[in-house]
C-alpha positions as CSV (number, residue, x, y, z in Angstrom):
1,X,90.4,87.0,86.6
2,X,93.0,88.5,88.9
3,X,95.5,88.8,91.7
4,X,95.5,91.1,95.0
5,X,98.3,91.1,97.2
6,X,97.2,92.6,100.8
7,X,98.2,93.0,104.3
8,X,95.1,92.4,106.5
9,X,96.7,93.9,109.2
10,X,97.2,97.2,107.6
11,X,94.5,97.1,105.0
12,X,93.4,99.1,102.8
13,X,91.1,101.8,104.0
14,X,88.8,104.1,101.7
15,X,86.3,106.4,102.3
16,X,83.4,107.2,99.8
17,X,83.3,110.8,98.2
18,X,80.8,112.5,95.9
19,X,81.6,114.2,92.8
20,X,78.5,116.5,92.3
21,X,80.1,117.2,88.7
22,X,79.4,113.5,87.8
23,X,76.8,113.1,90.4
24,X,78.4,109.8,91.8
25,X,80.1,108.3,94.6
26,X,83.8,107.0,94.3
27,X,86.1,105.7,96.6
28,X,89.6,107.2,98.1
29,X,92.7,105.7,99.7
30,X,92.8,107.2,103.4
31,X,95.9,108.6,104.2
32,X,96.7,105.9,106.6
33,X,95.5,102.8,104.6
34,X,97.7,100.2,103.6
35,X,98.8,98.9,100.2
36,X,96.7,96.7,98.4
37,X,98.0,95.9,94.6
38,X,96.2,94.1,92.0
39,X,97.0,92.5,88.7
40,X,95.7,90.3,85.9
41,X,96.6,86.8,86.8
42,X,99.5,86.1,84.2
43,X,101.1,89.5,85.4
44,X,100.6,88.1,89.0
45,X,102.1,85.2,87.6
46,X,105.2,86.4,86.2
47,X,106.3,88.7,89.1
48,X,106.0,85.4,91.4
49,X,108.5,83.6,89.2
50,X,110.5,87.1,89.7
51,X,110.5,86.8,93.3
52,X,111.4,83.0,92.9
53,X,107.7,82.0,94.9
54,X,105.6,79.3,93.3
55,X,103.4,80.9,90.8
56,X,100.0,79.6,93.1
57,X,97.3,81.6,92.5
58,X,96.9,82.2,96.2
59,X,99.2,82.2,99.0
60,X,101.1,83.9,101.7
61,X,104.5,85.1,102.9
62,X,105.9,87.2,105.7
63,X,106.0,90.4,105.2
64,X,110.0,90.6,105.8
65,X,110.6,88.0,103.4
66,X,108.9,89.8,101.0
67,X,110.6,92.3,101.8
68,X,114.0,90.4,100.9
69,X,112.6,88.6,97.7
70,X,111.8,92.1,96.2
71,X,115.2,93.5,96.7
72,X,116.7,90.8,95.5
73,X,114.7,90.9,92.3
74,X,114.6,94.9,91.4
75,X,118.6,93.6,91.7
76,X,118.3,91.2,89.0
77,X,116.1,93.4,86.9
78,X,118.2,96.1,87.2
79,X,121.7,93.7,86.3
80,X,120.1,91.8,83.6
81,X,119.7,91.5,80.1
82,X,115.6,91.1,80.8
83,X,113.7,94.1,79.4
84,X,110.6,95.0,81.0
85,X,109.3,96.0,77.5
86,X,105.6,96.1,76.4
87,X,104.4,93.0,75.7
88,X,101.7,92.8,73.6
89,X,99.2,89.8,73.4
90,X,99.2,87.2,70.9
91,X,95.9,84.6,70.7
92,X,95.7,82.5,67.9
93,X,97.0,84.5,65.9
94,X,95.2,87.5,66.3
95,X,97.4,90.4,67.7
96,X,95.5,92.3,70.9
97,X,97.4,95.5,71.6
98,X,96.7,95.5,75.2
99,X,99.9,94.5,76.5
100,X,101.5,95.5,80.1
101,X,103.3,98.8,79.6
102,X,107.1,98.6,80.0
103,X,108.2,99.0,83.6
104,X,105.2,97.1,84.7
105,X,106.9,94.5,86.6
106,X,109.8,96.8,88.0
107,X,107.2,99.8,89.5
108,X,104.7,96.4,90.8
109,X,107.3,94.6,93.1
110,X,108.9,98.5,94.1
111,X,105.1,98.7,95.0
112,X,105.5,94.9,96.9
113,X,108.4,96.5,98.4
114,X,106.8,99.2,100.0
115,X,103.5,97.2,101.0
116,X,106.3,94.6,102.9
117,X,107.7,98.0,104.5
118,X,104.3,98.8,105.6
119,X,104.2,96.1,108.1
120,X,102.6,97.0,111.2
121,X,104.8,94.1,113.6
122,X,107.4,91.7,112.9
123,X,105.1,88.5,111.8
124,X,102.9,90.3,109.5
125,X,102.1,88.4,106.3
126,X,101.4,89.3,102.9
127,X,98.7,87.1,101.3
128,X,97.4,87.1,97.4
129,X,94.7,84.8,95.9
């Protein structure tokens, strides 16, 4: 399962391309398109407890408050003693090397940041679910 974070009133735009090398179609960001992030659901999870929201697995928030909540955050990542290390996963004792890479949640609320600075008029709001 996962988590997307969107605008929709700048969405996301793509267009469809075709690679004759691989003889497919594949989609492309338009240079105008919007933001649209997502993540696994405990990753989702973890940077909504790091913007101090309530870790709901959908929800929404105005885009300028988002805006505030990410600052405020990248602030405490960057003055704590929390290290955005790779964190691999542990189930029942088996060790699954698939972990986020370190950074992870730093670069994904920079890229929350920049999706709130996106905002297209003063009320947008940014949903996830």
């Amino acid at each position: 399962m996962s988590i997307t974070f969107w605008n929709p009133e700048n969405p996301a735009k793509f267009i469809e391309k075709y690679d004759p090398g691989y003889e497919e179609l594949y989609s492309v960001l338009t240079e105008d398109s919007g933001i649209e992030i997502n993540m696994c659901n405990s990753n989702a999870l973890e940077v909504l407890s790091l913007l101090s929201l309530p870790s709901d697995y959908s929800g929404k928030i105005s885009a300028r408050e988002l805006e505030v909540l990410c600052k405020r955050a990248l602030i405490r990542l960057r003055n704590s003693s929390f290290l955005d290390k790779m964190i691999p996963t542990v189930i029942k004792g088996n060790f699954i090397d698939t972990g986020r890479p370190e950074g992870y949640l730093q670069n994904t609320i920079i890229k929350l940041l920049e999706m709130a600075q996106q905002r297209t008029t003063e009320y947008d709001e940014i949903y996830w679910g």
